[in-house]
C-alpha positions in Angstrom: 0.0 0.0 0.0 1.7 3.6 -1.0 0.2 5.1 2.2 2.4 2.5 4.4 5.0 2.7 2.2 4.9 6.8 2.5 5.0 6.8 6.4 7.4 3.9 6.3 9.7 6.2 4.2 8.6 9.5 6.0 10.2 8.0 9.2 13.5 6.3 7.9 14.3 10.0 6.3 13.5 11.9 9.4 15.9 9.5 11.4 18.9 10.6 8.8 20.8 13.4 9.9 21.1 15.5 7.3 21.1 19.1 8.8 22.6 21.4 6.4 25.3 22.0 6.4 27.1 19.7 6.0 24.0 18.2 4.6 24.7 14.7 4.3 21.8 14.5 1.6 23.4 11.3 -0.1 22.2 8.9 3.5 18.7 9.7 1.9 19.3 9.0 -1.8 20.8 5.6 -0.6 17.5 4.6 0.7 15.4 6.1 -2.1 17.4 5.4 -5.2 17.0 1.6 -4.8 13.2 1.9 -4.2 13.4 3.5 -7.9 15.6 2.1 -9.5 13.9 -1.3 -8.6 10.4 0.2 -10.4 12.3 0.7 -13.8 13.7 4.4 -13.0 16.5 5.0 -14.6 18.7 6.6 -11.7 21.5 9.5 -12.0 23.6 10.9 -9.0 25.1 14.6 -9.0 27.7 14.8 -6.1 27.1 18.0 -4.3 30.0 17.7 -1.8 31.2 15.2 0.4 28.7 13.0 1.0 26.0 14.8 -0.7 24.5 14.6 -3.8 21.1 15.1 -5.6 19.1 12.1 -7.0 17.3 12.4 -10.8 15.0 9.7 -11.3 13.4 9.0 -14.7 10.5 6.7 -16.3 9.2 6.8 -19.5 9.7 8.2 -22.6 12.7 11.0 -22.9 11.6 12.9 -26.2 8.7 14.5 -24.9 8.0 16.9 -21.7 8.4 15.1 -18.6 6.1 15.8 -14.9 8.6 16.7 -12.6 8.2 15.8 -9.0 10.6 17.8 -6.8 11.8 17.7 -3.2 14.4 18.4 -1.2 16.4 16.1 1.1 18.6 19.0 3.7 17.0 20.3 6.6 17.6 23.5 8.9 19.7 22.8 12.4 18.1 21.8 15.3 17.6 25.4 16.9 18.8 25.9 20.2 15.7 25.3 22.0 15.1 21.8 23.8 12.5 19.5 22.2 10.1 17.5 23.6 10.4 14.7 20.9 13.8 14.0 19.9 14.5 15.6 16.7 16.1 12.1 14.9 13.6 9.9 16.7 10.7 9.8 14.5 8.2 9.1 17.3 4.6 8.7 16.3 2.3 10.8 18.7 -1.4 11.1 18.5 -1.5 10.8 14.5 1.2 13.2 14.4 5.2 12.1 12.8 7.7 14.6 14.8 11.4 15.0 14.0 13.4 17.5 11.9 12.4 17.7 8.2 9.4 15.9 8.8 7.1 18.7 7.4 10.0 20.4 5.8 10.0 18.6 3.9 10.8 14.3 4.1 7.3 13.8 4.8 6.4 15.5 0.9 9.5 13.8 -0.2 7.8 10.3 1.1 4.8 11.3 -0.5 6.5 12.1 -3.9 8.6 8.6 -3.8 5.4 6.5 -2.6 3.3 7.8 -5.4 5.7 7.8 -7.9 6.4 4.2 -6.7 2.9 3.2 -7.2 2.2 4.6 -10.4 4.9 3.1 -12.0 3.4 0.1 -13.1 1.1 1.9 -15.1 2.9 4.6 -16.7 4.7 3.0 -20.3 5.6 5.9 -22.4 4.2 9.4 -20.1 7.8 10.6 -18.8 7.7 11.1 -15.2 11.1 12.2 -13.0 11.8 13.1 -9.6 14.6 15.5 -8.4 15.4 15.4 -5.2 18.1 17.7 -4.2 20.7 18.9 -1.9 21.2 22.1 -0.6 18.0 23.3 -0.7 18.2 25.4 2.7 21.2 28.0 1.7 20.0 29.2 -2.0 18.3 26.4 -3.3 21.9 25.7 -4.4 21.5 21.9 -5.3 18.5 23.0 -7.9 21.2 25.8 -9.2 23.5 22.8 -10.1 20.9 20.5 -11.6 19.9 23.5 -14.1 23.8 24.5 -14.4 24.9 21.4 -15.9 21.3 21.1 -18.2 20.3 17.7 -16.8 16.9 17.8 -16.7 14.3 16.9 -19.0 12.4 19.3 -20.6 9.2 20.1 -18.0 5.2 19.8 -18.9 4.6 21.1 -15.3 6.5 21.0 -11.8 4.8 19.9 -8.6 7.0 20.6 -5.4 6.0 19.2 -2.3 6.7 21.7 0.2 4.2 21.9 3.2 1.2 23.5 2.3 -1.3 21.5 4.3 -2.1 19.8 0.8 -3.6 23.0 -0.7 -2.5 23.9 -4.4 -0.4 27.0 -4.6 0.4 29.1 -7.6 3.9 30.4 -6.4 5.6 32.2 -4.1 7.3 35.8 -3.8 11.2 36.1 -4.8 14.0 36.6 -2.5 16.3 39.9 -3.2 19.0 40.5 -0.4 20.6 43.4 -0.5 24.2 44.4 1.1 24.2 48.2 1.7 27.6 50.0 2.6 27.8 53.2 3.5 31.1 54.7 3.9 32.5 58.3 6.2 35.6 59.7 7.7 37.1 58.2 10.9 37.4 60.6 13.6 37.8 60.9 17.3 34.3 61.2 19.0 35.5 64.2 21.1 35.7 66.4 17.7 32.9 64.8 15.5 33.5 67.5 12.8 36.1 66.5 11.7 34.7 63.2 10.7 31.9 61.8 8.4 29.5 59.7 10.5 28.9 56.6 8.2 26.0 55.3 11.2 23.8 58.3 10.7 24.1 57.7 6.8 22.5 54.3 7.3 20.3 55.5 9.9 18.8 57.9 7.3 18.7 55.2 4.6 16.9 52.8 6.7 14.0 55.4 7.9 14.0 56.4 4.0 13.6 52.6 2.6 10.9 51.6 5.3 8.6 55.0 4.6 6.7 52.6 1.3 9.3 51.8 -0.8 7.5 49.1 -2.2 4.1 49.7 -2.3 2.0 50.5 -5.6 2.8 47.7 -8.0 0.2 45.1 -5.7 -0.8 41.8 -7.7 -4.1 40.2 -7.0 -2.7 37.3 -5.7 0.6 37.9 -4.6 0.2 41.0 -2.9 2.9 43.9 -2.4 6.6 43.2 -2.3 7.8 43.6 1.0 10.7 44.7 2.6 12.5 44.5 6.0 15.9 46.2 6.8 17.4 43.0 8.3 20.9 44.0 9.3 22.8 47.0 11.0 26.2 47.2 11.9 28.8 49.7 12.1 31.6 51.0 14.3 34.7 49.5 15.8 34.6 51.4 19.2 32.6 53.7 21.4 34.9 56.8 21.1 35.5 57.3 16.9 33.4 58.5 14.5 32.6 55.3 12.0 33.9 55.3 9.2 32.0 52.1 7.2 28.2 51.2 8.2 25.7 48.3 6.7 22.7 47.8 6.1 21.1 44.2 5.0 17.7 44.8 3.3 15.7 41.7 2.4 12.7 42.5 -0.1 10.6 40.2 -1.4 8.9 40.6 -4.7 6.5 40.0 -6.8 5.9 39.3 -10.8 4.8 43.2 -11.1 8.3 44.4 -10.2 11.9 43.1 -11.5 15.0 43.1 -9.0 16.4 45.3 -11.6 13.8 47.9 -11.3 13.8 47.5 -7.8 17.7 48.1 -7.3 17.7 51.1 -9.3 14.5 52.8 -7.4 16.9 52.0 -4.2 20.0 53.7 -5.6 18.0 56.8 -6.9 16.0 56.7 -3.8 19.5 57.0 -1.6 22.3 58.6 -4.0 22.3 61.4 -1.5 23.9 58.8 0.7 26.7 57.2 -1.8 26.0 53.9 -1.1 27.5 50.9 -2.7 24.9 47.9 -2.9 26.0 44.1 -3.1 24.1 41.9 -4.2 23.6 38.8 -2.1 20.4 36.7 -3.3 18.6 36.7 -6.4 16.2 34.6 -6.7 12.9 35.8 -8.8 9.4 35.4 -8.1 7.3 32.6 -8.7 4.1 32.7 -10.7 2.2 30.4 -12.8 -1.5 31.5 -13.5 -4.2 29.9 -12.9 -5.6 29.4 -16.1 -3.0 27.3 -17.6 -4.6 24.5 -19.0 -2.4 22.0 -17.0 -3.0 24.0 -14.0 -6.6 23.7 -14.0 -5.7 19.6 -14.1 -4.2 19.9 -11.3 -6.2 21.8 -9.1 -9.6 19.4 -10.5 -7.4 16.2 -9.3 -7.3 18.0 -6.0 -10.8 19.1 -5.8 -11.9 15.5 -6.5 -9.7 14.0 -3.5 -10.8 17.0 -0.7 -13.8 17.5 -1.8 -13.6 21.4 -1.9 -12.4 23.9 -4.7 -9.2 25.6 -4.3 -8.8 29.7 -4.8 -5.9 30.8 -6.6 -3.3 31.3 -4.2 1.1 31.3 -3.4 3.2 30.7 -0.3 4.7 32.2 1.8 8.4 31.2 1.4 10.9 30.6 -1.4 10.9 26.9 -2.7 13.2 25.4 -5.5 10.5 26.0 -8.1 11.5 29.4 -7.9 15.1 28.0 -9.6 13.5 24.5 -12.2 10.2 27.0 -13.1 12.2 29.2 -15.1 15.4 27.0 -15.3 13.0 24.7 -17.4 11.5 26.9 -19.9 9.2 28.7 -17.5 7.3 25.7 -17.1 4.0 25.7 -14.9 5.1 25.2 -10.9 2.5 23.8 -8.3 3.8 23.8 -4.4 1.6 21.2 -2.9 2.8 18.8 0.0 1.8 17.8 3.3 2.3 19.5 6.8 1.5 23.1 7.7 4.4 25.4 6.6 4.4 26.7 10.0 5.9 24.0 11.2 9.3 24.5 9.1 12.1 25.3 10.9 10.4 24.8 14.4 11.2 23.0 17.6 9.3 19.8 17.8 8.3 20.2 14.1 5.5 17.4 13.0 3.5 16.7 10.0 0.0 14.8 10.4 -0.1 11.2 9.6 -3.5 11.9 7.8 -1.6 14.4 5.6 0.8 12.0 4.4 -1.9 9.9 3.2 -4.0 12.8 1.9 -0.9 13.6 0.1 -0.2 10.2 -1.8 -3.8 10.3 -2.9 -3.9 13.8 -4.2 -0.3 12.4 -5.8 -1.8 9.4 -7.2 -4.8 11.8 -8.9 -3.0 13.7 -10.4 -0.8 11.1 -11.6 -3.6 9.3 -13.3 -4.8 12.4 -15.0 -1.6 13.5 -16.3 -0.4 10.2 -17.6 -3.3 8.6 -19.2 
C-alpha cells in the first residue's frame, strides 16, 4: 500500500541526519534510489560535496515533456531550544510524525517517492522524473546545479511538495538580499566634525527605505513586495566617528516588479547617501496563472480528493520551483505537499499522519490524469 509505504519512508528520512550544512543528503538518496531504481527508473547521481548529492530519477519516454516531482532532502539545524520529541527519533504521537524535516520537507518527499512508486506500473511511455536535491536550505543551491549542468528533461509542469497542508499553490514571492555599505571619515568622537559619520548615513537610509518603498505595484494574488531592513552594523569602538556602516535589506517581490527595477528605485531613492549595494540573493518570483490548462488539471485532481475547490493562491516562502520553473523553460510550478508550513524550521516540528496519506492520494490523482 503507497500510504504505508509513504509513512514507512517519512520515518526512515527523518531519522537521517542531514542538517545542512554539511548536509549529508546522499544517506537519503541511498534509501530512495534503490526503491526506484527497482520500479524501472533509470537513476542519476550529482555529487554536491562530500557526502552529498542530488538524486534524478526518470520513467518513460525521454523525447517529450516530462512531470517533474521535486523535493528536497537537507534540513535546517536543530535550533537551540530543547525538544520535547527527539528531533532524529521519528516518534509517532497522537496521529502526528515529529522529527526534523518531517514537514519540511521528508514527509512531501515520502509522499512524492510512494506515489511515484505506485504509479509506476502503469505509466509506459508518459515521462515522469523526480529530483530530489541537496542544498535546498542555503540558496536552493543543489537546484542551481541540476539547471547548471542542463540535466533535466524538458518540463510539462513541476509539482513541489513543500508543506502546504495539501492545498495547491500558484507560487511564491522572490528573494532579493541586498548588502548596503555606506562609507565616512574616521574621527575621534570628542571632535565629531572632523569626521563623516557613516551610522547616521545608514540611519537615514533605513527610515528612508521603510517609509513605502515598495508599495504601488500590488498583484491580485501575490500582494505587495515587502521589505525588512534585516541587518545594522557599524563601528569599531565607542569613542570614533565610524567610518564604514551596513545595512542588509531583504525584499521580497513579486511578478509586477523586476529586481532590476527594484535596485535602481533604491540607488536613486538613496544617491544622497553614496552607497554601494551588493548583491547577495537573487532569486525571482514565482508565478504560474491559474488558467493554464495544465494547472486547472491539477487543481480538479485535487478538488476531486478533498472535496472542496481551491482559490488561486502562493506561499509564503521561497521553494526550488522558484530555480527548475524558469530554469526549465518557464514551465507551470505547483507547491503542494503535506504538513503546515508553520511547522518548518520549528522545535518539535511534526507533520499529520493523515496528511501523508491525503498527500499520496492527491499524488496518485493527479498522476492518473496526467499520464493517461
Amino acid at each position: 500500500m503507497p500510504h504505508i509505504l509513504a509513512l514507512s519512508l517519512a520515518r526512515q528520512l527523518v531519522r537521517l541526519n542531514t542538517v545542512n550544512p554539511p548536509g549529508n543528503e546522499t544517506d537519503a538518496v541511498r534509501i530512495i534510489a534503490p526503491l526506484l531504481q527497482d520500479a524501472g527508473f533509470l537513476i542519476k547521481e550529482y555529487e554536491y560535496g562530500p557526502n552529498r548529492s542530488s538524486l534524478v530519477a526518470h520513467k518513460g519516454r525521454t523525447d517529450q515533456a516530462s512531470i517533474i516531482l521535486s523535493g528536497h532532502l537537507d534540513t535546517v539545524p536543530f535550533g537551540s531550544q530543547p525538544w520535547t520529541m527527539e528531533p532524529l527519533d521519528a516518534l509517532m504521537v497522537d496521529g502526528k510524525l515529529f522529527g526534523r524535516g518531517a514537514a519540511d520537507m521528508k514527509g512531501g518527499v515520502a509522499v512524492l517517492v510512494a506515489a511515484a512508486l505506485h504509479a509506476a506500473s502503469t505509466i509506459e511511455d508518459q515521462p515522469l522524473t523526480l529530483v530530489l536535491t541537496a542544498g535546498e536550505e542555503i540558496g536552493c543551491a543543489g537546484a542551481v546545479q541540476l539547471i547548471d549542468l542542463q540535466v533535466l528533461p524538458k518540463a510539462r509542469c513541476i509539482l513541489v511538495a513543500e508543506p502546504t497542508g495539501n492545498l495547491p499553490r500558484l507560487g511564491h514571492k522572490g528573494v532579493f538580499w541586498l548588502k548596503t555599505l555606506f562609507h565616512g571619515k574616521a574621527a575621534h568622537a570628542a571632535f565629531p566634525e572632523l569626521g563623516d559619520n557613516a551610522l547616521l548615513k545608514a540611519a537615514r537610509a533605513v527610515v528612508e527605505v521603510n517609509e513605502d518603498f515598495v508599495q504601488g505595484r500590488h498583484h491580485a494574488v501575490m500582494g505587495e513586495a515587502s521589505l525588512v531592513t534585516s541587518r545594522f552594523f557599524s563601528g569599531d569602538n565607542y569613542n570614533s566617528v565610524p567610518d564604514l556602516a551596513e545595512v542588509g535589506i531583504d525584499i521580497r517581490s513579486t511578478v509586477n516588479w523586476s529586481h532590476a527595477e527594484i535596485l535602481q528605485k533604491l540607488q536613486a531613492l538613496l544617491a544622497h547617501l553614496a552607497p554601494q549595494f551588493q548583491v547577495l540573493f537573487d532569486l525571482p518570483p514565482l508565478w504560474t496563472p491559474p488558467e493554464t490548462p495544465i494547472i486547472q488539471e491539477i487543481f480538479a485532481a485535487c478538488n476531486s480528493v478533498r472535496g472542496q475547490t481551491h482559490p488561486p493562491a502562493i506561499v509564503t516562502f521561497y521553494t526550488d520551483g522558484g530555480v527548475l520553473g524558469p530554469g526549465l523553460g518557464h514551465a507551470p510550478v505547483v507547491v503542494l505537499g503535506p504538513g503546515d508550513s508553520g511547522m518548518a524550521h520549528t522545535v518539535d516540528e511534526y507533520v499529520p499522519v493523515a496528511d501523508l496519506t491525503e498527500g499520496v492520494d492527491i499524488y496518485l490523482e493527479i498522476l492518473s490524469q496526467l499520464c493517461r
